[in-house]
C-alpha atoms as a printed R data frame, in Angstrom:
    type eleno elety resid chain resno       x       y       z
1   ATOM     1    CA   UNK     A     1 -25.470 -41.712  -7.510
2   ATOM     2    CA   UNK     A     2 -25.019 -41.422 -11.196
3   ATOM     3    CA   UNK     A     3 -22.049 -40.851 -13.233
4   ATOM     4    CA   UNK     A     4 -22.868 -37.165 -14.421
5   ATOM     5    CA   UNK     A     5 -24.150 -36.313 -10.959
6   ATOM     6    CA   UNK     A     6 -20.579 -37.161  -9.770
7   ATOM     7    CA   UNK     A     7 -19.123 -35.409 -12.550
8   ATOM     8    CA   UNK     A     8 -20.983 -32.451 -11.251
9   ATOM     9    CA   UNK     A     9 -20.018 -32.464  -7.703
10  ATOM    10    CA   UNK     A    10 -16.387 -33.208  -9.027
11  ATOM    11    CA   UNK     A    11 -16.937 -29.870 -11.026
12  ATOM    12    CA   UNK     A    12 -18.066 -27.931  -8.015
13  ATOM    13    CA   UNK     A    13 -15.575 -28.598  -5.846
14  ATOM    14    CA   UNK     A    14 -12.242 -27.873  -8.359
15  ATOM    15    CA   UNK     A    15 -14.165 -24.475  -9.302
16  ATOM    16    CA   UNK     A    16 -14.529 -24.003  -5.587
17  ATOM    17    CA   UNK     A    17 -10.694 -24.611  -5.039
18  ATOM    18    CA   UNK     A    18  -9.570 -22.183  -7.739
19  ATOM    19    CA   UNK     A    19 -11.924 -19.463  -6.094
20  ATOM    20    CA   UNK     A    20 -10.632 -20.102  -2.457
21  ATOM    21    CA   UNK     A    21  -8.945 -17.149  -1.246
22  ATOM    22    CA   UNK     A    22  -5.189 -17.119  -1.119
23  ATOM    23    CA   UNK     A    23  -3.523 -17.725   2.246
24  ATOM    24    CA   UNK     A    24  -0.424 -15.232   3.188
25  ATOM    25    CA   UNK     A    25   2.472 -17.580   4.516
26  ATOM    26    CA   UNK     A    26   5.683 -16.154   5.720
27  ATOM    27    CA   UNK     A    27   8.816 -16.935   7.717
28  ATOM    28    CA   UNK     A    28  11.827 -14.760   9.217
29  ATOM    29    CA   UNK     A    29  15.187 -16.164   9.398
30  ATOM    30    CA   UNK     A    30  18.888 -15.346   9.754
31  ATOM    31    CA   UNK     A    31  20.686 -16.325   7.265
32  ATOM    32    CA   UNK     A    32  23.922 -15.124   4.680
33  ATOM    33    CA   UNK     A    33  24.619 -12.683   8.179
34  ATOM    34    CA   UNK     A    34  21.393 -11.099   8.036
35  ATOM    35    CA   UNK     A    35  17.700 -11.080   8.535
36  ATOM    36    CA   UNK     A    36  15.236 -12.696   5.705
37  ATOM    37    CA   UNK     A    37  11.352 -12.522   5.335
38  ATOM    38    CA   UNK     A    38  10.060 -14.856   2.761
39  ATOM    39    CA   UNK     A    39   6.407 -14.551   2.048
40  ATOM    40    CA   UNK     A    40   3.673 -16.631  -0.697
41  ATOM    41    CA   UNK     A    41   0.434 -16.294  -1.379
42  ATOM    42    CA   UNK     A    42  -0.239 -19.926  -1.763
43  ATOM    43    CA   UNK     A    43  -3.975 -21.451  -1.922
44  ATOM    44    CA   UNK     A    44  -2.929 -23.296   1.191
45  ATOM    45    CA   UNK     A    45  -0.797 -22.577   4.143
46  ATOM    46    CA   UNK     A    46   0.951 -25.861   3.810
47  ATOM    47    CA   UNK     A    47   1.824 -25.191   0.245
48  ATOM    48    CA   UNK     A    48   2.851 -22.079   1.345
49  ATOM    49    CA   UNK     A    49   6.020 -23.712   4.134
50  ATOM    50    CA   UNK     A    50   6.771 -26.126   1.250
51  ATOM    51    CA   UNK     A    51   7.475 -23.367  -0.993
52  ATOM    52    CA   UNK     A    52   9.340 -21.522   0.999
53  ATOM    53    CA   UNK     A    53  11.628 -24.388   2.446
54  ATOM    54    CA   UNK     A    54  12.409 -24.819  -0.776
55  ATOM    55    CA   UNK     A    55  13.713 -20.944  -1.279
56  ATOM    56    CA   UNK     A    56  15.360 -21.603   2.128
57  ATOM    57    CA   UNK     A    57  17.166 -24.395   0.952
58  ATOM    58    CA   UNK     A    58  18.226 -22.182  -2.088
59  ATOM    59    CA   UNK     A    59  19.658 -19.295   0.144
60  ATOM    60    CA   UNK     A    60  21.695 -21.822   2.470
61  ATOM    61    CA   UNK     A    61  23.357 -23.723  -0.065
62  ATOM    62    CA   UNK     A    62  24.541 -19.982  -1.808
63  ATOM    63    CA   UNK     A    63  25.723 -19.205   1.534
64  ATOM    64    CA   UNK     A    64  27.352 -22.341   1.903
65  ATOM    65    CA   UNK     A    65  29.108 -22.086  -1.513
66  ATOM    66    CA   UNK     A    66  29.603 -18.334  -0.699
67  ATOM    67    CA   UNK     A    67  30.302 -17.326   2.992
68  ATOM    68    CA   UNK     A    68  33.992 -15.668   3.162
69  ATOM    69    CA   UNK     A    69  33.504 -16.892   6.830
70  ATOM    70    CA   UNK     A    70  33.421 -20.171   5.963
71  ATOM    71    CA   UNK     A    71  36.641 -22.140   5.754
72  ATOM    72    CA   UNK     A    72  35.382 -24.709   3.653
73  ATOM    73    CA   UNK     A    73  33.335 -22.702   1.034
74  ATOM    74    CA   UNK     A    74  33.969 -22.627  -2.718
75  ATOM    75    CA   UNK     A    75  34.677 -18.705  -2.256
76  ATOM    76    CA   UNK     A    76  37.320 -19.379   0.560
77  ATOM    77    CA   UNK     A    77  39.154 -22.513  -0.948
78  ATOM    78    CA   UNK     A    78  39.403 -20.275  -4.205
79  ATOM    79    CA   UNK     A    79  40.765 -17.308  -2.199
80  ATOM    80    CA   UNK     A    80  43.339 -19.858  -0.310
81  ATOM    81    CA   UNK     A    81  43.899 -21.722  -3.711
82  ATOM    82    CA   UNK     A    82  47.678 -21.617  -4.555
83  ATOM    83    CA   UNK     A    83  49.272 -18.312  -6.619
84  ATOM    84    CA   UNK     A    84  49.476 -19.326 -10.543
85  ATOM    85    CA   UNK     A    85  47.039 -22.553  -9.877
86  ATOM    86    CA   UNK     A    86  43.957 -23.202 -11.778
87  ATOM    87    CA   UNK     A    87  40.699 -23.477  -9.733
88  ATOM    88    CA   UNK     A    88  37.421 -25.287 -11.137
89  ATOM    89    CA   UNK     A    89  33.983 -23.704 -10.204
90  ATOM    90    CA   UNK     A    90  31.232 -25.601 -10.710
91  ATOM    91    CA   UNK     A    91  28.540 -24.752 -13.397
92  ATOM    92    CA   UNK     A    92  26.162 -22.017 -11.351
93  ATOM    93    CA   UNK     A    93  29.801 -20.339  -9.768
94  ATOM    94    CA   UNK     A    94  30.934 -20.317 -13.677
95  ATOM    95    CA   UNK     A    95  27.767 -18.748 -14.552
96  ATOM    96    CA   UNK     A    96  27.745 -16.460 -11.718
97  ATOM    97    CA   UNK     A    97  31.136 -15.375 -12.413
98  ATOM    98    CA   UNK     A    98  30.984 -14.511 -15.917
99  ATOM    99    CA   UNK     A    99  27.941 -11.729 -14.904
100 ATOM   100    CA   UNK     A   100  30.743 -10.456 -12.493
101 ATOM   101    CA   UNK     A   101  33.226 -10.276 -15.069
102 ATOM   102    CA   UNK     A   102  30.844  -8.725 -17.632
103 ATOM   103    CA   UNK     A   103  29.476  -6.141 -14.831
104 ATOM   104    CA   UNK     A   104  33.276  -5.240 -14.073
105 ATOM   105    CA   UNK     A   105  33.668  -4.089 -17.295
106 ATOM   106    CA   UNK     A   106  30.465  -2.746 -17.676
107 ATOM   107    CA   UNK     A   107  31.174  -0.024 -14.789
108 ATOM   108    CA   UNK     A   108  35.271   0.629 -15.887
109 ATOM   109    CA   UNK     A   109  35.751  -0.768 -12.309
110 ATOM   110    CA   UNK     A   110  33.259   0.397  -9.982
111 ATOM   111    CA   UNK     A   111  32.323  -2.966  -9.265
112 ATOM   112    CA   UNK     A   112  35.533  -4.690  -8.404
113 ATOM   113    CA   UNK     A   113  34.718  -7.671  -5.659
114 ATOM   114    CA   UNK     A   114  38.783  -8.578  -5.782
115 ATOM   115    CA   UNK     A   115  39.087  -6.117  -2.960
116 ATOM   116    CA   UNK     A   116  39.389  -8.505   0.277
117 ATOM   117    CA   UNK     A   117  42.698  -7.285   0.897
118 ATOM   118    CA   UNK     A   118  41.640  -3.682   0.728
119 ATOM   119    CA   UNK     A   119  38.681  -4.294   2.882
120 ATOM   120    CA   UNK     A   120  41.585  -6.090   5.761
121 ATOM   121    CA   UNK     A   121  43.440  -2.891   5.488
122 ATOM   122    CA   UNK     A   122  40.714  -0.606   6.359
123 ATOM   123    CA   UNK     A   123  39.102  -3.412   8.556
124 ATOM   124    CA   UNK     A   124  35.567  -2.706   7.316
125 ATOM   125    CA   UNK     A   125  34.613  -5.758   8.932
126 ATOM   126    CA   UNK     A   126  35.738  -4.917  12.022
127 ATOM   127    CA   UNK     A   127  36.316  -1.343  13.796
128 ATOM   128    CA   UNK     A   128  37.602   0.173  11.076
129 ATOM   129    CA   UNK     A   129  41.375   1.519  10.545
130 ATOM   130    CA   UNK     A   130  43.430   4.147   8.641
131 ATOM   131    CA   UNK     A   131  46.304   2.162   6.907
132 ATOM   132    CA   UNK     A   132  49.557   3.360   6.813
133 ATOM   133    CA   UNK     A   133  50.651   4.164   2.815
134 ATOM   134    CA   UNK     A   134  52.885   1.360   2.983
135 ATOM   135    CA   UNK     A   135  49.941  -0.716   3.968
136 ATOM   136    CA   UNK     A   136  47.604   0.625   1.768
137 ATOM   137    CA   UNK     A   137  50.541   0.096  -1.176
138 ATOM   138    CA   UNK     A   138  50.693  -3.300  -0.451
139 ATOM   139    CA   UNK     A   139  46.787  -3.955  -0.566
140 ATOM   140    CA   UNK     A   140  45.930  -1.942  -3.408
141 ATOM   141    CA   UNK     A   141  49.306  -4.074  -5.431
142 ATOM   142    CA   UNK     A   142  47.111  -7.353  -4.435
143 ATOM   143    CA   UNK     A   143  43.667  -6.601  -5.314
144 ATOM   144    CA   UNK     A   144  41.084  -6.330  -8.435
145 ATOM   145    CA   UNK     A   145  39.771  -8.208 -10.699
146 ATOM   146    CA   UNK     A   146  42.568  -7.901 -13.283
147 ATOM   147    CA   UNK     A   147  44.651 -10.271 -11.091
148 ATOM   148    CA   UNK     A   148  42.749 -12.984 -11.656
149 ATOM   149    CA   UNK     A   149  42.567 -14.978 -15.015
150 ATOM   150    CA   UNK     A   150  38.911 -16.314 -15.722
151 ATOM   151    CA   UNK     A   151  38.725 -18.930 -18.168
152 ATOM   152    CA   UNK     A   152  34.732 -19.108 -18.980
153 ATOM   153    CA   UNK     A   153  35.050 -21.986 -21.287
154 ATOM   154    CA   UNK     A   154  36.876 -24.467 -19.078
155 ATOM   155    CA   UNK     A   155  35.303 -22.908 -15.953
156 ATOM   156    CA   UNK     A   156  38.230 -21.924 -13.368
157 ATOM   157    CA   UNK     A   157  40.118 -18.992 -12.150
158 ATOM   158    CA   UNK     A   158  43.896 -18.496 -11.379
159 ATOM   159    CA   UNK     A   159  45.131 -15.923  -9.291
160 ATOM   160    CA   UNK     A   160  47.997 -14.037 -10.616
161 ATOM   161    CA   UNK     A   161  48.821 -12.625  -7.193
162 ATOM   162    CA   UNK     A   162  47.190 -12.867  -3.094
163 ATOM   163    CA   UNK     A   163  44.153 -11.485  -4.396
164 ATOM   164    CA   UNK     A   164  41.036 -12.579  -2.142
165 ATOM   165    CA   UNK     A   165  37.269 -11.977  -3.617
166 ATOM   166    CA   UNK     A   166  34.609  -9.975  -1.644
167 ATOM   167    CA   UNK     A   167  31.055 -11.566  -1.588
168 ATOM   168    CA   UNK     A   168  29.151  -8.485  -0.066
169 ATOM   169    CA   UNK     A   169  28.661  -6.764  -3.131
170 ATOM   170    CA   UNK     A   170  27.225  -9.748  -5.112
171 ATOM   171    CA   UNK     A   171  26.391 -12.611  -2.698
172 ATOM   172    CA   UNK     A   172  22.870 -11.470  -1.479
173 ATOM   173    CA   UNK     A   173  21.725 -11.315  -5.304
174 ATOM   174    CA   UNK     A   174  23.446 -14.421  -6.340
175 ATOM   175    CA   UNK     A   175  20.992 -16.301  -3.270
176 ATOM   176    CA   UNK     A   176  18.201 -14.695  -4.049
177 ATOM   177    CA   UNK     A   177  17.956 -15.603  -7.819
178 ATOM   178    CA   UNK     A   178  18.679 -19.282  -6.713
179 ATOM   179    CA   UNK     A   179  15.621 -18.852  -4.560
180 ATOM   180    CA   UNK     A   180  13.361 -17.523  -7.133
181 ATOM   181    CA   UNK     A   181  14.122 -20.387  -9.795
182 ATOM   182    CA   UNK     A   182  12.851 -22.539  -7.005
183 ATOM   183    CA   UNK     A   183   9.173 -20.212  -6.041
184 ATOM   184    CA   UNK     A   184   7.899 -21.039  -9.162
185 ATOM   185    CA   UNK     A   185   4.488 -19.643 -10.251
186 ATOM   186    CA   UNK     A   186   2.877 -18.329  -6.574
187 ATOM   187    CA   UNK     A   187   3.318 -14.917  -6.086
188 ATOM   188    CA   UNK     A   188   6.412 -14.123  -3.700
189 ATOM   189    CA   UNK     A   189   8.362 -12.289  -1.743
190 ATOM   190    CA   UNK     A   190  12.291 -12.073  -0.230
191 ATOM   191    CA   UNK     A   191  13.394  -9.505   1.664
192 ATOM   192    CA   UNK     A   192  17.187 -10.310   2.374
193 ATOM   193    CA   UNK     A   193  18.540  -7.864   4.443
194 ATOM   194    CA   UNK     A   194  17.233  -4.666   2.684
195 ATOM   195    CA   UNK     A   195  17.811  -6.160  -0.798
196 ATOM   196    CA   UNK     A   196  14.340  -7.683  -2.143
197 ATOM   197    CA   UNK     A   197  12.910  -9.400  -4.709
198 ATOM   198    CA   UNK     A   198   9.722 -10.277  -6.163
199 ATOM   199    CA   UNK     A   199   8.181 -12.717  -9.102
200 ATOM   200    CA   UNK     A   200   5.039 -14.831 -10.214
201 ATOM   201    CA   UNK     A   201   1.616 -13.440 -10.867
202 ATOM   202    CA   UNK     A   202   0.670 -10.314  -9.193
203 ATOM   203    CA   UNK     A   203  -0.395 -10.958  -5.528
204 ATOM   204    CA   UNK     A   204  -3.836  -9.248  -4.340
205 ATOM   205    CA   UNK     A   205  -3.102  -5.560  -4.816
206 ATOM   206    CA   UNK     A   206  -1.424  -5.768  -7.710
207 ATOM   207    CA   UNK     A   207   1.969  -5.821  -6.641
208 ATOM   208    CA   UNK     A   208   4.038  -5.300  -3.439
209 ATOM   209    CA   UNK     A   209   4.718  -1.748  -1.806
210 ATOM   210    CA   UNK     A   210   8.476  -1.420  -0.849
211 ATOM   211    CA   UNK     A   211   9.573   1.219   0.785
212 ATOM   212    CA   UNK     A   212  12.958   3.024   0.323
213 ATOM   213    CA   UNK     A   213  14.420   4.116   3.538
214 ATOM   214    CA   UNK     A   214  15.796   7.465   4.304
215 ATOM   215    CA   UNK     A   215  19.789   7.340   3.665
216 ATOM   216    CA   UNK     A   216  20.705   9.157   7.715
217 ATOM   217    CA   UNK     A   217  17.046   7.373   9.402
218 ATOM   218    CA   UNK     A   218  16.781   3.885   8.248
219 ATOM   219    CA   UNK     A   219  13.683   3.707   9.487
220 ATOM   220    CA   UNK     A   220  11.829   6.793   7.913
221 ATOM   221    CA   UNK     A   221  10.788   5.732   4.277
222 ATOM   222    CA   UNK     A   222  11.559   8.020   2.164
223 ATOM   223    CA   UNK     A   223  10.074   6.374  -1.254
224 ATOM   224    CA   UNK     A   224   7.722   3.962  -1.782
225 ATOM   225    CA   UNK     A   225   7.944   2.049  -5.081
226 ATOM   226    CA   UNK     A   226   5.531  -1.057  -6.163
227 ATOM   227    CA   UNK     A   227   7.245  -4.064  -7.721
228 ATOM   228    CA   UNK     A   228   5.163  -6.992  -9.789
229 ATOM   229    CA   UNK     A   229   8.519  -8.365 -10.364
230 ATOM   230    CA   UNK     A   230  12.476  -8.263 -10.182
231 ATOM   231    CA   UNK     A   231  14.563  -6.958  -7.507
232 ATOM   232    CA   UNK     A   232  15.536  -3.802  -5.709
233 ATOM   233    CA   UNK     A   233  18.561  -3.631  -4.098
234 ATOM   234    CA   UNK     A   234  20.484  -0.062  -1.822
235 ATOM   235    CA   UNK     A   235  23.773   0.722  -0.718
236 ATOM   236    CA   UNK     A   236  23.817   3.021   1.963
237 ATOM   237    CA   UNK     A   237  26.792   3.712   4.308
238 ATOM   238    CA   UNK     A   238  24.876   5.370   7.145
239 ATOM   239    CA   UNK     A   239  24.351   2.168   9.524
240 ATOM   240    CA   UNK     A   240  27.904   0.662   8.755
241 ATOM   241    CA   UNK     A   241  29.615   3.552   8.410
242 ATOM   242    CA   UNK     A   242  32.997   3.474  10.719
243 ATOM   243    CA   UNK     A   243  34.453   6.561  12.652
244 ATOM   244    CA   UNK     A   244  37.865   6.229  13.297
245 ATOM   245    CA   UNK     A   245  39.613   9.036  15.284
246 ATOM   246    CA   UNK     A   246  36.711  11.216  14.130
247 ATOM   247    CA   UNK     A   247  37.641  10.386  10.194
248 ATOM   248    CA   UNK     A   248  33.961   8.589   8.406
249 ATOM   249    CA   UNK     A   249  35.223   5.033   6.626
250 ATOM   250    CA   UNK     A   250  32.598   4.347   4.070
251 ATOM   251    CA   UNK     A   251  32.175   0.517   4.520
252 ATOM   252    CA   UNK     A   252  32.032   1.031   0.368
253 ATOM   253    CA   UNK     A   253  35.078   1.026  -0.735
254 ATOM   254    CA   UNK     A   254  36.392   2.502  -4.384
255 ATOM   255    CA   UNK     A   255  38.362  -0.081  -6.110
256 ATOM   256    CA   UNK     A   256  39.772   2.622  -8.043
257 ATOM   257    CA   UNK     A   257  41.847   4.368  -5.646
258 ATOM   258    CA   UNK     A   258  41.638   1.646  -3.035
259 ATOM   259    CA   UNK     A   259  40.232   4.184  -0.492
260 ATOM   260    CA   UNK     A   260  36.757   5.034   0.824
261 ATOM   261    CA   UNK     A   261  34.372   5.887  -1.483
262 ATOM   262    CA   UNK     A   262  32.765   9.489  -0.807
263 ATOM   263    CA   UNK     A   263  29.363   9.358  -1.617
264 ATOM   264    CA   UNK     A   264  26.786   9.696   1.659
265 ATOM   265    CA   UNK     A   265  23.895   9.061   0.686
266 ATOM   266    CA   UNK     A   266  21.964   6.182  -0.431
267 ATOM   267    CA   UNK     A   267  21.488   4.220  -4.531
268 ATOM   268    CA   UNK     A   268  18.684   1.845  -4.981
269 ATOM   269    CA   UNK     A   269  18.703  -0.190  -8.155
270 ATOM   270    CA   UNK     A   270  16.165  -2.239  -9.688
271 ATOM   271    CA   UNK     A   271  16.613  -5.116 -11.874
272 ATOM   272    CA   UNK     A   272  15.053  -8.346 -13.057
273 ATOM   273    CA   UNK     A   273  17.662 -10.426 -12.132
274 ATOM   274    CA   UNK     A   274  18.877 -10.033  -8.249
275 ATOM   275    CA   UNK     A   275  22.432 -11.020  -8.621
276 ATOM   276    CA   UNK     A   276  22.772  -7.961 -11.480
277 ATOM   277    CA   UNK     A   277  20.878  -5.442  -9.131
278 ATOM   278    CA   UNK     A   278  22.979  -5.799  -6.241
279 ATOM   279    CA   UNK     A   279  26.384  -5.492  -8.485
280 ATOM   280    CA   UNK     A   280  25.035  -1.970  -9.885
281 ATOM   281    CA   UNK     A   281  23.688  -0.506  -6.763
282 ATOM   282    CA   UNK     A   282  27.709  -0.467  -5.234
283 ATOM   283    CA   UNK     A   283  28.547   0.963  -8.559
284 ATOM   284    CA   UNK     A   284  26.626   3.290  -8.719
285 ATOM   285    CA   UNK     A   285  27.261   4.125  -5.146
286 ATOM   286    CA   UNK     A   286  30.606   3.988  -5.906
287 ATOM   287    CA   UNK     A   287  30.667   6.312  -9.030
288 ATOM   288    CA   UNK     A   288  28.704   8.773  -6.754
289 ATOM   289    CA   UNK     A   289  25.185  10.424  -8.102
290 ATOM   290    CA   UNK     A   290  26.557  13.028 -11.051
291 ATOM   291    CA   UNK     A   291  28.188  10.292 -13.187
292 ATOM   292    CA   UNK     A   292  26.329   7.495 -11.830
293 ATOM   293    CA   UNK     A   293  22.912   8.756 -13.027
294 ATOM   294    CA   UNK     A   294  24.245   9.803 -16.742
295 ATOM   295    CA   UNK     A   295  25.841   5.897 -16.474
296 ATOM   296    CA   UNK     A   296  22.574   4.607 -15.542
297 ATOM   297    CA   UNK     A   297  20.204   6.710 -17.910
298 ATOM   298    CA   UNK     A   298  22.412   5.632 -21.210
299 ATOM   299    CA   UNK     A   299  21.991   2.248 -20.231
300 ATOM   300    CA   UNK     A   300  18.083   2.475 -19.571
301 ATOM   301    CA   UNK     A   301  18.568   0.907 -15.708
302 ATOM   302    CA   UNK     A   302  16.487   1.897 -13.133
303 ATOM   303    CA   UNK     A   303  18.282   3.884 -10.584
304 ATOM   304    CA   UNK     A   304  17.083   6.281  -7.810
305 ATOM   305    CA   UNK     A   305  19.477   8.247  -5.471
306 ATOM   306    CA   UNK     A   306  18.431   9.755  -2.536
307 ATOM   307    CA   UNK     A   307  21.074  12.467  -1.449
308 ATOM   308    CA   UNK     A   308  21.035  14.538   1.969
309 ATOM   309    CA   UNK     A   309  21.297  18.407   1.573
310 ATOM   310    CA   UNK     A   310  20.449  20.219   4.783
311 ATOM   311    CA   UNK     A   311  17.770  18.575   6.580
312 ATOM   312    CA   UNK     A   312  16.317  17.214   3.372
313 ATOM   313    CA   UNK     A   313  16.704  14.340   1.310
314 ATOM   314    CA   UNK     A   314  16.881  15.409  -2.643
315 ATOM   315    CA   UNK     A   315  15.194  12.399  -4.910
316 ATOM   316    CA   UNK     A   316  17.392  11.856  -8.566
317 ATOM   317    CA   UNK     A   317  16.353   8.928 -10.744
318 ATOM   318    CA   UNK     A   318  16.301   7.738 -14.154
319 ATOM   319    CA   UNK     A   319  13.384   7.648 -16.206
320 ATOM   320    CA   UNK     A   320  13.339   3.990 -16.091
321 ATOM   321    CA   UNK     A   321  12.708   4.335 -12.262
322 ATOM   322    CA   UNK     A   322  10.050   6.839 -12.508
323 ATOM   323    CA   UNK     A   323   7.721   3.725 -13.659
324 ATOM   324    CA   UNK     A   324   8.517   2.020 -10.458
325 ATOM   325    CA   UNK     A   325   7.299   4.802  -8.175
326 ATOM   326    CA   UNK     A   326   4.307   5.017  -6.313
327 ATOM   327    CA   UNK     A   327   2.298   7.263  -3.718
328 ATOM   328    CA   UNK     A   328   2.871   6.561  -0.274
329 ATOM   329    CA   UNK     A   329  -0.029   4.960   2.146
């Protein structure tokens, strides 16, 4: 056979590849307490389970570093780490925690993740409790933000008093941008316990349809947006919730009084970056929808609150949102 007719067939077949019609690979796991689907569209399925162990391995090692429940992780050494001691993170935790202290700011408080001692006193991770005001003193005199010093140029953290750091409000985000840097250019999907994001080109469709649950019937959509890209992430109290003697415990707490936050409906927030949409979704939830939405629309974030009056579910966003929607079906 001659060279140009091999040149030819050569031709043929890499045109043939790039035509082939993308395969849909996906895997559910449990992981960071919670169920994840990953999906690719990869041209074969066995690029596809490469891919995605590599995301995998992305959201373990967060959760590793991360995990409250973890003796061993960074987060729990730096919340046993002695009073008045310097702590090193490592490069991504400094970078991670600079977004957290610029977000803190950002909302005058409403994100606050130096709650852990709060959280103990209510026991939102377990049955839930009314604190006695002693109690509640003592939590809400070791907690925030403001009692830790964060040194961004040499990279540690030193805790002024017991304060412990919360993951729930940032962790999720933090794994799933890890994940993405690691996708690369297929396009992709992670849905990580109700927080989700999406990147690379377009999958067939032209993007993927998320739906946006009811805030009271989690599994009655309510919205339905369409996402090329970024991340979506809701706070919602109404499956974690506590009733204690009758009295609701919003499992969001407000680190500004140190007490339940009052809000009962649900805030989904979409951002580029994960880690950034899950920090503004609890504070907005947290600020509640009247001064959350003004917050949001000055700042040109997407933000969508769905709010139960009666047996209905009123729809608020920001203009920035409105882009995102899309009809149902």
């Amino acid at each position: 056979m001659t060279r140009i007719a091999l040149l030819v067939l050569a031709s043929c077949a890499v045109l043939s590849a790039r035509h082939e019609a993308p395969v849909l690979v996906s895997r559910d796991v449990y992981l960071m307490g919670t169920r994840a689907a990953l999906a690719v569209h990869a041209p074969r399925r066995e690029a596809g389970l490469a891919r995605l162990e590599l995301a995998l391995d992305a959201l373990e090692a967060t959760e590793a570093e991360l995990s409250t429940w973890r003796p061993a992780s960074a987060i729990s050494l730096l919340n046993q780490h002695p009073v008045g001691q310097a702590w090193v993170a490592n490069v991504q935790l400094c970078r991670m925690f600079a977004d957290v202290w610029t977000w803190h700011r950002e909302t005058a408080g409403s994100f606050d993740p130096a709650i852990g001692r709060l959280l103990a006193a209510w026991d939102i991770h377990g049955a839930g409790a009314i604190p006695s005001a002693a109690t509640l003193e003592r939590a809400i005199a070791s907690s925030g933000m403001a009692l830790i010093r964060f040194d961004v140029a040499a990279c540690t953290l030193t805790r002024q008093r017991d304060v412990a750091i919360d993951v729930g409000a940032f962790g999720k985000g933090e794994g799933l941008d890890r994940a993405a840097a690691v996708l690369g250019d297929l396009p992709w999907m992670i849905d990580l316990g109700g927080q989700i994001s999406v990147g690379g080109p377009a999958p067939p469709g032209g993007g993927w349809a998320i739906a946006i649950a009811h805030p009271r019937m989690r599994d009655f959509p309510a919205v339905q947006v369409r996402l090329t890209s970024g991340s979506l992430s809701t706070s919602a109290g109404s499956e974690r919730d506590l009733d204690v003697h009758g009295v609701r415990i919003a499992h969001h707490l407000d680190p500004r009084t140190g007490r339940p936050a009052t809000f009962n409906g649900s805030v989904t927030v979409w951002h580029e970056r994960g880690l950034v949409a899950d920090m503004l979704s609890t504070a907005l939830y947290v600020m509640g929808p009247e001064v959350g939405l003004r917050w949001a629309e000055a700042r040109g974030l997407a933000a969508c609150y769905l709010i139960p009056d009666g047996k209905i579910v009123r729809l608020e966003t920001t203009a920035a949102f409105r882009t995102l929607l899309s009809a149902p079906g």
